[in-house]
C-alpha positions in Angstrom: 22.1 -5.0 13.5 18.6 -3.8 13.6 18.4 -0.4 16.0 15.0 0.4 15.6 11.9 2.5 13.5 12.9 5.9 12.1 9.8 6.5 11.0 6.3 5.6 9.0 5.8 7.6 5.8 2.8 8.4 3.9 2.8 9.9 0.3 -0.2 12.2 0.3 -2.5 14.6 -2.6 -2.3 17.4 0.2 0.2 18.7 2.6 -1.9 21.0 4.2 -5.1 19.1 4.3 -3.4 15.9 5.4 -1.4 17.9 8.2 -4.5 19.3 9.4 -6.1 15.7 9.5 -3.0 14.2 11.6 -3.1 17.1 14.2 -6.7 18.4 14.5 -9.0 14.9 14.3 -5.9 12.7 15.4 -3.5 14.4 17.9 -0.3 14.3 16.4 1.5 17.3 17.0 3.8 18.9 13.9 7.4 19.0 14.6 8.7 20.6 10.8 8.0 20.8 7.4 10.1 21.4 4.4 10.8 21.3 0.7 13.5 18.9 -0.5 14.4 19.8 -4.0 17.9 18.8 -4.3 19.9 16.8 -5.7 20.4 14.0 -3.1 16.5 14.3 -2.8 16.2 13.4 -6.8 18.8 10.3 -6.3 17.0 9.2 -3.0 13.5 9.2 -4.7 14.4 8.2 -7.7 12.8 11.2 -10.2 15.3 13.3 -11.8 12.9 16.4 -11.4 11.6 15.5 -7.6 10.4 18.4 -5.5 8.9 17.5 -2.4 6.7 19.0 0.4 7.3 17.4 3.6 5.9 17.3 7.2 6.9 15.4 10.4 4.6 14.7 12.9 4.7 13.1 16.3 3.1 11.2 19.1 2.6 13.6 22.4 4.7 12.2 25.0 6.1 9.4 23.6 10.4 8.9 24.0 12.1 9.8 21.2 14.3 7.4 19.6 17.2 7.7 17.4 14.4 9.3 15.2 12.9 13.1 15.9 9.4 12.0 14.6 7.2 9.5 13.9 4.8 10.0 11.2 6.1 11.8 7.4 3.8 12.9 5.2 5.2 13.9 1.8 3.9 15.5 -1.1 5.0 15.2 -4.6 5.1 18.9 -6.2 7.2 17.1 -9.3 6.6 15.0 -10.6 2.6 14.7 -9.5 1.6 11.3 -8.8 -2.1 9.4 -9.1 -4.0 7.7 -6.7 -4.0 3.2 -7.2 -6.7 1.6 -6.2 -7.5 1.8 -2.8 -8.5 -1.1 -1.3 -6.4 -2.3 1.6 -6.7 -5.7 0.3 -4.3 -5.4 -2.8 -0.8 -6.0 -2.3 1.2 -3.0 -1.5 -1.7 -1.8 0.6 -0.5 -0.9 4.6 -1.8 0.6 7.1 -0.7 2.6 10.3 -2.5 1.5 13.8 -2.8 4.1 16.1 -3.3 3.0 20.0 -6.5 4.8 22.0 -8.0 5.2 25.2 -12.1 5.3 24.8 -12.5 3.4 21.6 -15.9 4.9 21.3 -15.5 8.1 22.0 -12.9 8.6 19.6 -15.2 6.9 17.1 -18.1 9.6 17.9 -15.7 12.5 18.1 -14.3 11.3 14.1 -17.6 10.4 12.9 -19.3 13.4 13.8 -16.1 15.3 12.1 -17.1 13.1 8.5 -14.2 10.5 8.8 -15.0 7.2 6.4 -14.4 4.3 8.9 -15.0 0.7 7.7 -17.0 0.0 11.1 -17.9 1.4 14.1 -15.6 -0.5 16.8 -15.2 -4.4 17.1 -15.0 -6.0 20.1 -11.7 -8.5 20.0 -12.5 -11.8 20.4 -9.5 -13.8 20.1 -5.9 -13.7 19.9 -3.6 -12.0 22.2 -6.1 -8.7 22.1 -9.2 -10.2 23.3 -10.8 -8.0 25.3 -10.2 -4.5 23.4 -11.5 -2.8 20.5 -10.7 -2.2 16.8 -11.6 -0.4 13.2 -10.5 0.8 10.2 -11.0 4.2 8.9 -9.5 6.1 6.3 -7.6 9.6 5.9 -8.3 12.4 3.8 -5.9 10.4 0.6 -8.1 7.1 1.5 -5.2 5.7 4.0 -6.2 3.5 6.1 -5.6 3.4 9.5 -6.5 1.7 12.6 -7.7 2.7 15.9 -6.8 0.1 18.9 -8.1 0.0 22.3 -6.2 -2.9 23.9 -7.6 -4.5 26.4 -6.9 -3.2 29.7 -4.1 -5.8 30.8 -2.6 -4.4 27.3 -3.1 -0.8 28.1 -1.7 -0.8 31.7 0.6 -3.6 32.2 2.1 -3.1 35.7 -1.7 -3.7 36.9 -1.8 -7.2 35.4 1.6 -8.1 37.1 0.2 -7.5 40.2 -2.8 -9.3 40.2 
């Protein structure tokens, strides 16, 4: 039986950098950090040398589930690792979509701080998100994320069931 998301995990170039990223431009809060090198870390991972950095990040005011965070970031101290090609297209690729309030602003506010976005915002046209707002920018490692502003029966459901 399925119980639920522990949490989404990015393998990043920079700890520090990408920690600053998550909190300053996007609001996650940091929870913990720590270096695993051990040896249930080197059979988990694979590498027979692994030492990792690791941070865990989380959504302000969301519940917690059976998980303390949502967002890991890892670095790979040993063995270093190189970049793929980045293009979300490829398979492999993912991305993490974050949910927002003012689209636009947030755009702005990113922009202005020299995040790479795809686009500026999209209005929605179809599916079950018409209505709302969308792009694709990237994080400091090229990641790409998304930024959604659902449309406002999306956003604040308890006002469309009582219209």
């Amino acid at each position: 039986m399925l119980h639920g998301v522990w949490h989404f995990s990015f393998t990043v170039s920079d700890l520090d950098t990408s920690v600053a990223f998550y909190t300053d431009q996007l609001g996650f809060d940091l929870i913990h950090t720590q270096e695993q090198s051990n040896e249930y870390t080197r059979r988990l991972v694979g590498y027979p040398d692994a030492h990792l950095r690791i941070a865990q990040l989380v959504v302000p005011g969301q519940p917690r589930g059976l998980s303390s965070h949502d967002l890991e970031l890892v670095q790979y101290l040993q063995p270093k690792g190189t970049r793929g090609e980045a293009e979300i297209r490829n398979p492999g690729a993912a991305h993490l979509a974050l949910t927002v309030d003012d689209i636009h602003d947030r755009y702005r506010t990113l922009t202005a701080a020299g995040v790479k976005f795809y686009s500026p915002p999209n209005d929605i046209t179809a599916g079950i998100n018409a209505g709302g707002f969308t792009c694709y920018f990237e994080d400091p490692d090229q990641i790409v994320l998304e930024m959604v502003q659902p449309p406002a029966h999306r956003l604040n459901p308890d006002e469309g069931a009582n219209q």
